[in-house]
C-alpha positions in Angstrom: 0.0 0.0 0.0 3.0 2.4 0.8 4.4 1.7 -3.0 0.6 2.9 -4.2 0.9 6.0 -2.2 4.1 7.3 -3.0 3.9 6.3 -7.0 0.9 8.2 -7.1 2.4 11.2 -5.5 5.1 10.8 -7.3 3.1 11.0 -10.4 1.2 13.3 -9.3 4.2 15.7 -8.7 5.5 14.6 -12.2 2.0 15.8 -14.4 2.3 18.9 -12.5 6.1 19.4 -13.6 4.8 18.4 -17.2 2.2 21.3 -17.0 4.2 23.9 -15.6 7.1 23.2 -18.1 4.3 22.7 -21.0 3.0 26.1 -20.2 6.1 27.7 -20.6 6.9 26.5 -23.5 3.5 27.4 -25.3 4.1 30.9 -23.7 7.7 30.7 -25.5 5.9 29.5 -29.3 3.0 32.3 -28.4 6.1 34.9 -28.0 6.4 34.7 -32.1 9.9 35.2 -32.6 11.9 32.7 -34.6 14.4 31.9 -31.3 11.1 31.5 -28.6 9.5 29.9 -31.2 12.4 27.0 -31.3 12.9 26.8 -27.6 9.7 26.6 -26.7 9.0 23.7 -29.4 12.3 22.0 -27.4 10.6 22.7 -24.3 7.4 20.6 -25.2 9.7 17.7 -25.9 10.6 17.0 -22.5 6.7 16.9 -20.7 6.0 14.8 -23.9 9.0 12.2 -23.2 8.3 12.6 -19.4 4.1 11.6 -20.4 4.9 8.6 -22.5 7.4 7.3 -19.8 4.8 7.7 -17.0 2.2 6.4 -19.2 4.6 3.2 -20.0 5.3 2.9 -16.7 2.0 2.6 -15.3 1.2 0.3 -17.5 3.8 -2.0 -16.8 3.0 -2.0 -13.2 -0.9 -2.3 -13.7 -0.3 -5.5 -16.2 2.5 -6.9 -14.0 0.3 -6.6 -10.7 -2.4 -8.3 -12.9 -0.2 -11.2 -13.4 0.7 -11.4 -9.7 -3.0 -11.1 -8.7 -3.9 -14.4 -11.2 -1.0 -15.9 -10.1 -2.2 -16.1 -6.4 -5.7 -16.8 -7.5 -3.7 -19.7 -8.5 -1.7 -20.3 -5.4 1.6 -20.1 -8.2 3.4 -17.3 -6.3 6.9 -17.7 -5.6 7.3 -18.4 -1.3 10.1 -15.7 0.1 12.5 -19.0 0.9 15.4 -16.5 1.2 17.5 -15.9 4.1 18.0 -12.8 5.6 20.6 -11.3 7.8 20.0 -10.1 11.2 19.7 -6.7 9.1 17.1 -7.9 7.2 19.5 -8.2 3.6 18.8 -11.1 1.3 21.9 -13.6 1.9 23.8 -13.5 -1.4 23.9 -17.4 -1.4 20.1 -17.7 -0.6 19.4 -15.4 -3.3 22.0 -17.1 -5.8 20.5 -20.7 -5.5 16.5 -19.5 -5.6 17.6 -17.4 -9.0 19.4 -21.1 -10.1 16.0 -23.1 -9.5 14.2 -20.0 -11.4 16.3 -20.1 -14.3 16.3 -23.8 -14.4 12.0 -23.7 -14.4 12.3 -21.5 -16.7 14.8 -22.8 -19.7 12.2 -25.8 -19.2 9.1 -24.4 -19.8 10.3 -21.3 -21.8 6.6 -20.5 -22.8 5.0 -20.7 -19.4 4.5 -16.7 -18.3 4.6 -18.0 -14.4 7.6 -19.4 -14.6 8.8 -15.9 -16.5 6.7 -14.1 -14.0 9.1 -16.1 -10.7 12.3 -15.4 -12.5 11.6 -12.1 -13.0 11.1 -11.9 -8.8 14.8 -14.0 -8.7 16.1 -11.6 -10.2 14.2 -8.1 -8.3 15.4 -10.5 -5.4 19.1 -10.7 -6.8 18.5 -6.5 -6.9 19.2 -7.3 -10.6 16.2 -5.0 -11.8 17.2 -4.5 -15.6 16.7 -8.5 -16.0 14.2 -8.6 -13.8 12.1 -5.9 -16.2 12.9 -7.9 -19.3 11.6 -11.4 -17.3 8.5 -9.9 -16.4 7.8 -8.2 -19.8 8.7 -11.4 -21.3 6.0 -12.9 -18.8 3.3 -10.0 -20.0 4.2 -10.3 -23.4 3.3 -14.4 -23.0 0.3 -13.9 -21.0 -1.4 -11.8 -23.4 -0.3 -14.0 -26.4 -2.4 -16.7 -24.4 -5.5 -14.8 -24.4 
C-alpha cells in the first residue's frame, strides 16, 4: 500500500512538472519570434517524453500486478524461501541458488508466463532489476499472447 501511495504522489508531482514546463513552452511558441518559437517547441519535448514514460510505466505496473493477482488466485506465487541477515539483507547465497531453480523452471518451460513471471522476482530478489524488467515483460508479453 505504501508503494501505491508514493507512485501516485510521485506521479502526481511529475504531471504537474509536465504542465508547468508545457505552459512555458507554449508561452515561449506564443512569443512569435523565430528563437522562442524554437525553444519553446524544445521545451514541449521533454513533458511529452516525461508523459509517454509515465504512461509506459503505469502500464507495466498495472499489467504486472495483474499477473501477480492471477497468479495467487492460482496459489503459483513464488514463497520468500530467502534468508536474511540479522539486518534484514537477502543472503547473497540464498538469493544465488532461488535465482538457479528460477532459471532452471524456466529454460524448461520457456513459454510458461509463471515461470517468466518467478524469474523475473529471482532476479528483483538478486537486486538485478534490468533483468528482472525484461523477465516480467517477457511474462506480460506471453500472458497476453495466451488470451
Amino acid at each position: 500500500m505504501r508503494a501505491k501511495i508514493t507512485y501516485f504522489v510521485t506521479a502526481a508531482v511529475l504531471v504537474f512538472y509536465f504542465v508547468l514546463v508545457g505552459s512555458r513552452g507554449v508561452m515561449l511558441i506564443q512569443d512569435g519570434k523565430l528563437i522562442t518559437v524554437t525553444m519553446g517547441i524544445a521545451v514541449l519535448v521533454l513533458p511529452l517524453i516525461g508523459i509517454w514514460f509515465l504512461w509506459a510505466n503505469t502500464r507495466f505496473v498495472t499489467r504486472a500486478n495483474a499477473l501477480a493477482a492471477e497468479l495467487e488466485a492460482e496459489g503459483g506465487l513464488p514463497v520468500d524461501e530467502l534468508v536474511r541477515t540479522p539486518a534484514g539483507r537477502i543472503d547473497r547465497d540464498s538469493a544465488d541458488e532461488v535465482f538457479a531453480r528460477r532459471k532452471a523452471e524456466t529454460e524448461d518451460a520457456p513459454n510458461d508466463w509463471r515461470c517468466w513471471f518467478r524469474l523475473a522476482v529471482a532476479y528483483q530478489d538478486a537486486r538485478d532489476t534490468p533483468r528482472a524488467r525484461k523477465a516480467m515483460q517477457r511474462a506480460i508479453t506471453l500472458r497476453e499472447a495466451a488470451e
